[in-house]
TORDO-844089 format. One line per field, with one value per atom (N, C-alpha, C, CB): residue number from 1; residue in one letter; chain; z negated, y, x. Coordinates in pm, 1 decimal. Glycine has a CB too. Example, Ala and Ser with C-alpha at 12.3 -4.5 7.8 and 13.67 -1.06 7.14 Angstrom:
BEGIN
pos <- (1 1 1 1 2 2 2 2) $
code <- (A A A A S S S S) $
unit <- (A A A A A A A A) $
w <- (-780.0 -780.0 -780.0 -904.6 -708.0 -714.0 -787.0 -572.5) $
v <- (-569.0 -450.0 -330.0 -447.3 -225.0 -106.0 3.0 -59.8) $
u <- (1319.0 1230.0 1320.0 1130.8 1285.0 1367.0 1290.0 1408.4) $
END
This chain:
BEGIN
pos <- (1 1 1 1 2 2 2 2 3 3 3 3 4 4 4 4 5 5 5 5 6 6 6 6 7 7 7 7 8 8 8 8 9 9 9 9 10 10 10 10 11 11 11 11 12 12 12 12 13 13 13 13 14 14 14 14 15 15 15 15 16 16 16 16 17 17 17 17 18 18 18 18 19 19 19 19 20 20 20 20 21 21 21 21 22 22 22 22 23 23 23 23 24 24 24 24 25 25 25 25 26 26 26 26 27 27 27 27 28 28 28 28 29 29 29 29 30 30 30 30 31 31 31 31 32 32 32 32 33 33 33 33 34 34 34 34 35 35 35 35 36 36 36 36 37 37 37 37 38 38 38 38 39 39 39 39 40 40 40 40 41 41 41 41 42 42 42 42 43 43 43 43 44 44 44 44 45 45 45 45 46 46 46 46 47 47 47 47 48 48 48 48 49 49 49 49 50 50 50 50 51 51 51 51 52 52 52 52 53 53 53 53 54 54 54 54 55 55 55 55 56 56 56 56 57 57 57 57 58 58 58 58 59 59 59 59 60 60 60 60 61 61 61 61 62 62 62 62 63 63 63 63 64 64 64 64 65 65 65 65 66 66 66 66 67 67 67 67 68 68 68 68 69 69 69 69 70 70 70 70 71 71 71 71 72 72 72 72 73 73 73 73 74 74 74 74 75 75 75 75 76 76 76 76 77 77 77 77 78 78 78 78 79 79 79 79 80 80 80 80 81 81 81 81 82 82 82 82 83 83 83 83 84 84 84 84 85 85 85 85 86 86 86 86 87 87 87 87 88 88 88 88 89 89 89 89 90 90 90 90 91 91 91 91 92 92 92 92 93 93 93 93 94 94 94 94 95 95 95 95 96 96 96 96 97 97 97 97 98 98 98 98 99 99 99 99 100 100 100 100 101 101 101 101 102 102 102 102 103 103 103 103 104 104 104 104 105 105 105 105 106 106 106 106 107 107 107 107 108 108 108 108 109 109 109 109 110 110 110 110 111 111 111 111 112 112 112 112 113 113 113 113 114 114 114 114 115 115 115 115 116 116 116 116 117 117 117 117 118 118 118 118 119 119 119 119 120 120 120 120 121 121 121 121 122 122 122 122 123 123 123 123 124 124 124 124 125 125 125 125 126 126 126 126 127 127 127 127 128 128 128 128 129 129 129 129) $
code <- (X X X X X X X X X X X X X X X X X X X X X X X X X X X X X X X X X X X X X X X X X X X X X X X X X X X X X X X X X X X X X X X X X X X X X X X X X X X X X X X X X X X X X X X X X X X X X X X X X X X X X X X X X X X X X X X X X X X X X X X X X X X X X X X X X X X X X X X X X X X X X X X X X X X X X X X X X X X X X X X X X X X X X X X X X X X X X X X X X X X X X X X X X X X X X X X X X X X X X X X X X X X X X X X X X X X X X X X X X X X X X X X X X X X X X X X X X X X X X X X X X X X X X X X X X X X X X X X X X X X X X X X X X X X X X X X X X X X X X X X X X X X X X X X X X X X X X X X X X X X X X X X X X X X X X X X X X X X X X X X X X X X X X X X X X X X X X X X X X X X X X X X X X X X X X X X X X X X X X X X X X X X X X X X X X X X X X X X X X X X X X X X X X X X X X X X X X X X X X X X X X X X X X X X X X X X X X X X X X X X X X X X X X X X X X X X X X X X X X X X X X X X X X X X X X X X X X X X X X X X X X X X X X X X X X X X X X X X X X X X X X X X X X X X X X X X X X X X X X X X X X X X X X X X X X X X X X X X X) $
unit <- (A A A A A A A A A A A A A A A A A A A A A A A A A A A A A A A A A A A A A A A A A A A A A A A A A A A A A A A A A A A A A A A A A A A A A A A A A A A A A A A A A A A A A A A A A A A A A A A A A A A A A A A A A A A A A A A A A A A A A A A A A A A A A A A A A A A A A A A A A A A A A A A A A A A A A A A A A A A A A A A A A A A A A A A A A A A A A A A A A A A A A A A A A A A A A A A A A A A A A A A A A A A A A A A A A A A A A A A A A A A A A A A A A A A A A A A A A A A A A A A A A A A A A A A A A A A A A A A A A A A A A A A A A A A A A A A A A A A A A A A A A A A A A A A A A A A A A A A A A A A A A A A A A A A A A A A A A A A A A A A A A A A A A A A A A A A A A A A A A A A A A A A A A A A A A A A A A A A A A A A A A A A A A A A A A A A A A A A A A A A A A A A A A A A A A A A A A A A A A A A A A A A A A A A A A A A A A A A A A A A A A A A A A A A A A A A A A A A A A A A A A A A A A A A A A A A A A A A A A A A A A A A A A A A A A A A A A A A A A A A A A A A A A A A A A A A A A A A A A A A A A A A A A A A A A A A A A A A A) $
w <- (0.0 0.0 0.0 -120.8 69.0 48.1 87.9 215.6 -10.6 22.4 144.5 -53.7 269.0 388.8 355.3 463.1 283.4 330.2 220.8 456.9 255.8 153.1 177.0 101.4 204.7 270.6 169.9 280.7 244.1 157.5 341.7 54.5 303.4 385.0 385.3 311.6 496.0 530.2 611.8 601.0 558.1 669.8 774.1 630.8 794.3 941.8 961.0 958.5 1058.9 1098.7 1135.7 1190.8 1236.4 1282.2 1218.9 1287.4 1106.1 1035.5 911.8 1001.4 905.7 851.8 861.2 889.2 1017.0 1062.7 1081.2 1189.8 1116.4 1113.8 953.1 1146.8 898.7 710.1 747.6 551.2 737.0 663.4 827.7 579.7 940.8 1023.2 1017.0 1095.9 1025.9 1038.1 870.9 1101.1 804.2 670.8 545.4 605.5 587.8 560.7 587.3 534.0 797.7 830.8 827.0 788.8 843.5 924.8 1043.3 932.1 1095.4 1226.4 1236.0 1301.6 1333.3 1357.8 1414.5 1387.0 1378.0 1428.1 1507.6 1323.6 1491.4 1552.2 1541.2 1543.1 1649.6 1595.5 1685.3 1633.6 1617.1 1695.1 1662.8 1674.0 1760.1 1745.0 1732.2 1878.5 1661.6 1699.3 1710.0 1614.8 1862.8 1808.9 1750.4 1961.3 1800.3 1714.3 1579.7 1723.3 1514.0 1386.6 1343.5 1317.2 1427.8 1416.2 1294.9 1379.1 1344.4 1302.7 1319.3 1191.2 1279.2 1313.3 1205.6 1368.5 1263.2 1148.8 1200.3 1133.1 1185.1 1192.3 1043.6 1264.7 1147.5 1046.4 1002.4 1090.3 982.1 911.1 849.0 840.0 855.3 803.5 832.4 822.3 778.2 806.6 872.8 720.3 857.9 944.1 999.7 904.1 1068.9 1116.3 1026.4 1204.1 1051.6 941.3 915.9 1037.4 1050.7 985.3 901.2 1101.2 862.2 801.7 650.0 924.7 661.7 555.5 484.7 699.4 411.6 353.2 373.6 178.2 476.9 529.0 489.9 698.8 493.3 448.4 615.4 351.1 587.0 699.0 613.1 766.7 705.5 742.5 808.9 847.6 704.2 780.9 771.5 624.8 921.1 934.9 967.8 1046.5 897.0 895.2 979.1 713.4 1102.1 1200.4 1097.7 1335.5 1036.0 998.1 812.6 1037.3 752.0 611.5 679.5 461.4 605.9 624.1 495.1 620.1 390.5 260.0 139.3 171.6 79.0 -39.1 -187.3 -23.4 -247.7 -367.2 -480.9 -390.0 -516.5 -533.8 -634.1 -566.2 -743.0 -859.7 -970.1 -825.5 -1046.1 -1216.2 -1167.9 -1374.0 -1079.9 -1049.7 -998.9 -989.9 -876.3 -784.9 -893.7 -587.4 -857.6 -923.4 -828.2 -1027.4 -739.9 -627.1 -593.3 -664.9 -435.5 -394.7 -407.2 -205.9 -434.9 -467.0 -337.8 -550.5 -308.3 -182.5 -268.2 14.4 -240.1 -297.0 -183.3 -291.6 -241.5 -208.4 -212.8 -309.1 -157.5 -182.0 -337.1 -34.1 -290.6 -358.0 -375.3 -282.8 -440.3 -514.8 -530.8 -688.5 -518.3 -546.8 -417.4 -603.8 -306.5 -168.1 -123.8 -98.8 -122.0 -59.2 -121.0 -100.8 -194.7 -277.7 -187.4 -485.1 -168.0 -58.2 50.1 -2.9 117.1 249.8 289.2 303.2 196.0 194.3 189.3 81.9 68.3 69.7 196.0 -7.3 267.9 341.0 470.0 354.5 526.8 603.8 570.0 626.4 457.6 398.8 356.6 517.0 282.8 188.6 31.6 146.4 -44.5 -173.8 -270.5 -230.2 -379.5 -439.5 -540.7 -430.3 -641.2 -768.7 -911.3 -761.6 -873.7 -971.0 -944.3 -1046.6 -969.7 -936.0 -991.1 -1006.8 -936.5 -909.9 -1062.1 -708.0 -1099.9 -1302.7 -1361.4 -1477.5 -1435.8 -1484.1 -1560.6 -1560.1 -1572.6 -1593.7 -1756.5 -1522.9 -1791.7 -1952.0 -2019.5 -1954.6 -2133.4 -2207.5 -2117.4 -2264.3 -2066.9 -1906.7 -1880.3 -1721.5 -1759.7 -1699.5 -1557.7 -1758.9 -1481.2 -1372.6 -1304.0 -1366.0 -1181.8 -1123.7 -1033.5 -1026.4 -1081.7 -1009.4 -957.3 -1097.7 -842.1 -853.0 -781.9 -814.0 -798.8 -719.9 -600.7 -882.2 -453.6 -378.0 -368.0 -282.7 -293.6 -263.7 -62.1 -361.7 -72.2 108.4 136.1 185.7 263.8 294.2 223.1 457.9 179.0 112.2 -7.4 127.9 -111.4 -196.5 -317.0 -193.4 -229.7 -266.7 -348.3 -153.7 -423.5 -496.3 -415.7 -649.6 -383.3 -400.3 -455.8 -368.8 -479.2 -607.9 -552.0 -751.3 -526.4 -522.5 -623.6 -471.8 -603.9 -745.5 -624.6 -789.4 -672.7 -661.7 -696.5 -844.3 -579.8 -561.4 -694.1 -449.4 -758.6 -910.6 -798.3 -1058.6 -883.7 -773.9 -891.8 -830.5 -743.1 -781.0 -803.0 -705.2) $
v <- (-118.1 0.0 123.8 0.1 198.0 379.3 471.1 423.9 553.6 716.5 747.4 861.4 732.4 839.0 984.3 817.3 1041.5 1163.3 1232.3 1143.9 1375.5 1450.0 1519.1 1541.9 1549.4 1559.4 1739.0 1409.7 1859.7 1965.7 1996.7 2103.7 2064.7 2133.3 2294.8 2107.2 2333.6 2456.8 2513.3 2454.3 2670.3 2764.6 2812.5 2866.5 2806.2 2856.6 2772.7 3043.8 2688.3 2593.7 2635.6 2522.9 2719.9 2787.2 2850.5 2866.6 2945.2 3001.6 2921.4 3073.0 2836.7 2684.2 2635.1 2587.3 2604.4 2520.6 2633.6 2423.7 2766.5 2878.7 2845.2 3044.1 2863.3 2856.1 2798.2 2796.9 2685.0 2534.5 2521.1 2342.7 2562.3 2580.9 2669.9 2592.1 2790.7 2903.6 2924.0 3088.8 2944.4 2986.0 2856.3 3054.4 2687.4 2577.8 2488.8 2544.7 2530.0 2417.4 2348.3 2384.7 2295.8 2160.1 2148.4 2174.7 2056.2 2040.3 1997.6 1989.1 2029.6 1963.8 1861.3 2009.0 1698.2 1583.4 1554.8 1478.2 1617.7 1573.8 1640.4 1469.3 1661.4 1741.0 1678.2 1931.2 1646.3 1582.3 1628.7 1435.2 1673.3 1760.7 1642.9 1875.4 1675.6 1580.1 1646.0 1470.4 1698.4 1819.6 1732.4 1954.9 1636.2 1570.9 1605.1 1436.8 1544.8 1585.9 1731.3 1479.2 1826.4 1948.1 1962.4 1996.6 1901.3 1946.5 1871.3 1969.3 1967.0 1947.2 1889.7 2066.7 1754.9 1686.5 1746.1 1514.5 1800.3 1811.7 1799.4 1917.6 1707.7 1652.9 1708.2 1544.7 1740.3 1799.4 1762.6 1858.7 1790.5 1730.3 1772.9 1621.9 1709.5 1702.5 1610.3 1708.8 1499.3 1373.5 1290.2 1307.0 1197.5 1107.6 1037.3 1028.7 1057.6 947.4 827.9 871.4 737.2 603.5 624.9 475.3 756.1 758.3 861.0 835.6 850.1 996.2 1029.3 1168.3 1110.4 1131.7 1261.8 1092.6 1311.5 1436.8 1491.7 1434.3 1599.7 1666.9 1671.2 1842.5 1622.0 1652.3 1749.2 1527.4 1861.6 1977.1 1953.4 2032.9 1969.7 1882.8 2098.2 1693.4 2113.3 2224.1 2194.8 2299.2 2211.9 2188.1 2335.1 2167.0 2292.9 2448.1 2540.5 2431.4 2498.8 2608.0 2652.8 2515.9 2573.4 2660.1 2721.9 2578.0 2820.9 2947.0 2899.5 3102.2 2890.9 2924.8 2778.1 3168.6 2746.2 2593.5 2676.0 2455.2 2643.0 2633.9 2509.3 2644.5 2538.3 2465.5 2384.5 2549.5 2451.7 2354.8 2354.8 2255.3 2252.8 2251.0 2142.3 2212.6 2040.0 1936.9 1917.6 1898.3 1995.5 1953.8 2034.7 2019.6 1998.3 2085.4 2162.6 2016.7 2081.6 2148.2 2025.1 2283.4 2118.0 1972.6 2055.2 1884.9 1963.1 1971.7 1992.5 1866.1 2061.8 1998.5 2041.9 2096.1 1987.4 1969.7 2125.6 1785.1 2166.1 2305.3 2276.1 2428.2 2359.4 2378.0 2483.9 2446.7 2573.7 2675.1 2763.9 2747.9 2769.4 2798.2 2955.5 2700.9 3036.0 3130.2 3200.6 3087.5 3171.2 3194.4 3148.2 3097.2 3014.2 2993.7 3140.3 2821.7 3170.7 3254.1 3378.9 3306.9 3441.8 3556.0 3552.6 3520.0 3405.8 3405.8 3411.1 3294.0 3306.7 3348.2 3476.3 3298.1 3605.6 3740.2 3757.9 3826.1 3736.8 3828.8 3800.5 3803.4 3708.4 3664.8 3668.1 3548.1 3781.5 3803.4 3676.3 3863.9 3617.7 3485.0 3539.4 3369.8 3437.6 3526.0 3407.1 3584.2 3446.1 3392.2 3425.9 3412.8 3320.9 3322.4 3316.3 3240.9 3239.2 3242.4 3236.1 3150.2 3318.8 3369.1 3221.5 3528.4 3204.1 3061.0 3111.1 3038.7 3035.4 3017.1 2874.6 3201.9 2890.1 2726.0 2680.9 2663.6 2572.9 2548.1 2553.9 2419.6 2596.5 2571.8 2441.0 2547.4 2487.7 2361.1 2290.8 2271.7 2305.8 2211.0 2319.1 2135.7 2223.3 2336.3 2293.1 2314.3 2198.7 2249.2 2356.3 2229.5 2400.6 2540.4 2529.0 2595.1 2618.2 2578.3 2729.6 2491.1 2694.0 2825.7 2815.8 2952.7 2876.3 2808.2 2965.0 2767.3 2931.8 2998.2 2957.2 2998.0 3059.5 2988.1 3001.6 3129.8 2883.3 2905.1 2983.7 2756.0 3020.3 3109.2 3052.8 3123.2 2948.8 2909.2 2930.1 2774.1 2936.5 2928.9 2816.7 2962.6 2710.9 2611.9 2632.0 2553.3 2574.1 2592.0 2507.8 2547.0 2581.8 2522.5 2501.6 2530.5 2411.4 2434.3 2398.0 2350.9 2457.8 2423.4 2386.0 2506.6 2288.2 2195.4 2219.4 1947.2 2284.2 2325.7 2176.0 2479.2 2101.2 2023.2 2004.2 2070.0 1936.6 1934.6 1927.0 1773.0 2001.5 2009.4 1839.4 2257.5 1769.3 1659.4 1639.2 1581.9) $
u <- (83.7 0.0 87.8 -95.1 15.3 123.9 -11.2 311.9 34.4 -59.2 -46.6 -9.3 -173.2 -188.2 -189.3 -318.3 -248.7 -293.5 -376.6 -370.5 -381.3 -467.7 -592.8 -397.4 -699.2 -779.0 -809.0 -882.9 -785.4 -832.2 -920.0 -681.7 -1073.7 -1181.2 -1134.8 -1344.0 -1117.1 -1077.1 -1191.8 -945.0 -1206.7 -1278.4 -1231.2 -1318.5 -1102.4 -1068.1 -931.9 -1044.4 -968.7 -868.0 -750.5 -904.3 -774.3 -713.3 -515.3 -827.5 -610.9 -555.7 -449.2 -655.5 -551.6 -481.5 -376.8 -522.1 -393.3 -288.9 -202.0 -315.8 -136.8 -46.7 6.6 -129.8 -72.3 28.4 87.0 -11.3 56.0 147.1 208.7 15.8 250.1 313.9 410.4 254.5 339.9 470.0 545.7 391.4 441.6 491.9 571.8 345.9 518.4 582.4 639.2 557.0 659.8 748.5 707.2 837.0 563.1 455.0 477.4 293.4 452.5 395.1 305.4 442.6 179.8 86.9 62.2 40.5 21.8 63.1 -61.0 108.9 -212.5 -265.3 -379.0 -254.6 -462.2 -575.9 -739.2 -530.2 -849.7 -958.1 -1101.8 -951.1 -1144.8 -1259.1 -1370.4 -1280.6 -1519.9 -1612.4 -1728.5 -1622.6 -1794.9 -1879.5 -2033.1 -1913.2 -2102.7 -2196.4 -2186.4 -2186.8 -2081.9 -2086.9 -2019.3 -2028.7 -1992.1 -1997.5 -1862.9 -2158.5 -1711.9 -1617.4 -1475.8 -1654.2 -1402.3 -1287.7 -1148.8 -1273.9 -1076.2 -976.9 -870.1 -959.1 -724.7 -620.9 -552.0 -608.6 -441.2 -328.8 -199.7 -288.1 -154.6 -20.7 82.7 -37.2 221.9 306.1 428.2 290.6 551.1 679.5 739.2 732.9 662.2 683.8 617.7 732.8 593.2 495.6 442.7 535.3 301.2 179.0 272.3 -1.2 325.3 346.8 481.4 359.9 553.8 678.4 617.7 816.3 588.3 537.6 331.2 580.7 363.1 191.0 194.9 137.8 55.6 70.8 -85.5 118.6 -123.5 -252.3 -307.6 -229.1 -469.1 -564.2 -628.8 -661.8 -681.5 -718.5 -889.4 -597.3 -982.9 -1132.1 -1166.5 -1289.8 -1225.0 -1278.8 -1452.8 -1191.6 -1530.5 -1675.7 -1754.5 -1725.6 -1790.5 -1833.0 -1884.6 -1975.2 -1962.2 -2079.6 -2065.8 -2261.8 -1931.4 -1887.2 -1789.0 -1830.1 -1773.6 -1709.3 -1619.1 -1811.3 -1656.4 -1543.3 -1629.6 -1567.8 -1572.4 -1576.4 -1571.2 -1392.8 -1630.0 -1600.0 -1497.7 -1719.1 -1420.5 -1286.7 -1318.7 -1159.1 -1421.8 -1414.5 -1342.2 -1387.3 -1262.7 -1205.9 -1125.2 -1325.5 -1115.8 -1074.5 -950.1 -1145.4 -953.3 -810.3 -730.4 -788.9 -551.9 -479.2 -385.1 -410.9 -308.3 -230.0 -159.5 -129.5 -86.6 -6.1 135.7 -46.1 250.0 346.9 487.8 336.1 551.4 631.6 791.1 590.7 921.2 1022.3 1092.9 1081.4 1162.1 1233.7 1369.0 1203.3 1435.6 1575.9 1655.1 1611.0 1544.8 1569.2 1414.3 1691.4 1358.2 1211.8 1246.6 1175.4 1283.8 1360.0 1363.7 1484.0 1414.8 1440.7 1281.2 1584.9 1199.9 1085.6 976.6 1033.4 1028.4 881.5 890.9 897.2 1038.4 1120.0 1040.2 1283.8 1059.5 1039.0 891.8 1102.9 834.1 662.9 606.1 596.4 634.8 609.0 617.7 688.6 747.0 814.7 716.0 987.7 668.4 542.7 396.8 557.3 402.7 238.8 181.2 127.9 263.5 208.5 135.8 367.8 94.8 91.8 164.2 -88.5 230.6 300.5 220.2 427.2 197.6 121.3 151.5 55.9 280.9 366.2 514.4 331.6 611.6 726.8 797.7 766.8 914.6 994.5 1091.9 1106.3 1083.6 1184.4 1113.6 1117.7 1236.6 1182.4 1073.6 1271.0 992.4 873.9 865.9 835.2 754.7 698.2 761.2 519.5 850.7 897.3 969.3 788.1 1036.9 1156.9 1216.4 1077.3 1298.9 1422.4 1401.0 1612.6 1300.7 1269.9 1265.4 1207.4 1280.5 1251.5 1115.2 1386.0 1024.0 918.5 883.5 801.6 773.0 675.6 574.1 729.2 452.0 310.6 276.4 129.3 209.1 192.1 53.3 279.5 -62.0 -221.1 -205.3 -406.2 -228.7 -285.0 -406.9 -330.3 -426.1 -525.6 -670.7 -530.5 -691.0 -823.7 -801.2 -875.6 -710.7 -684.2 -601.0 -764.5 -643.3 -562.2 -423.0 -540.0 -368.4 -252.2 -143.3 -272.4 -7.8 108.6 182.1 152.0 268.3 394.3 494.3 392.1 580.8 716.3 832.7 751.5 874.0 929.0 1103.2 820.4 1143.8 1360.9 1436.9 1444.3 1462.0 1554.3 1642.2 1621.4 1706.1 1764.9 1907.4 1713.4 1971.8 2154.4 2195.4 2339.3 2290.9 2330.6 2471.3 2286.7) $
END
């Protein structure tokens, strides 16, 4: 068994797939419209489904915006430098939510960004080896 995928519902696909492209260094692996059921799956990632666990992107025609809930928490992606990613995000009109220093009670380096829906990111700083 291995984790496929993460499934977060987006209001503008579009716009979607640009974040986690331009602003995270995704690529888009695949994208499939179904108009009967009136929406759209695109997949995302760093690597190929059969090598990797990548987030699908479900765009539903007719929501505009989700209500998030108490539930999800965020998805996590590994950095080089948490410090420099937070830079480069501003610097492309990202929003950074929480500035990159080490985590509550630890010495991790972390820091959380929201995608255009709001969703949480966290960037967890590579530990130097």
């Amino acid at each position: 068994m291995r984790l496929l995928h993460t499934m977060l519902r987006v209001g503008d696909l579009d716009r979607s797939i640009a974040f986690y492209s331009d602003l995270l260094g995704m690529k888009l692996l695949r994208r499939q419209e179904y108009p009967d059921g009136r929406f759209t799956l695109a997949f995302i990632g760093y690597e190929d489904e059969s090598k990797g666990t990548v987030l699908e992107l479900t765009h539903n025609w007719d929501t505009k915006s989700y209500d998030h809930g108490n539930a999800f928490g965020h998805i996590a992606i590994e950095v080089d430098d948490a410090y420099a990613a937070c830079e480069r995000i501003k610097a492309q009109g990202g929003t950074v939510v929480r500035e990159a220093g080490p985590m509550k009670h630890g010495t991790t380096v972390i820091a959380f960004i929201n995608d255009p829906d709001g969703y949480k990111i966290e960037f967890i700083q590579k530990k130097a080896q």
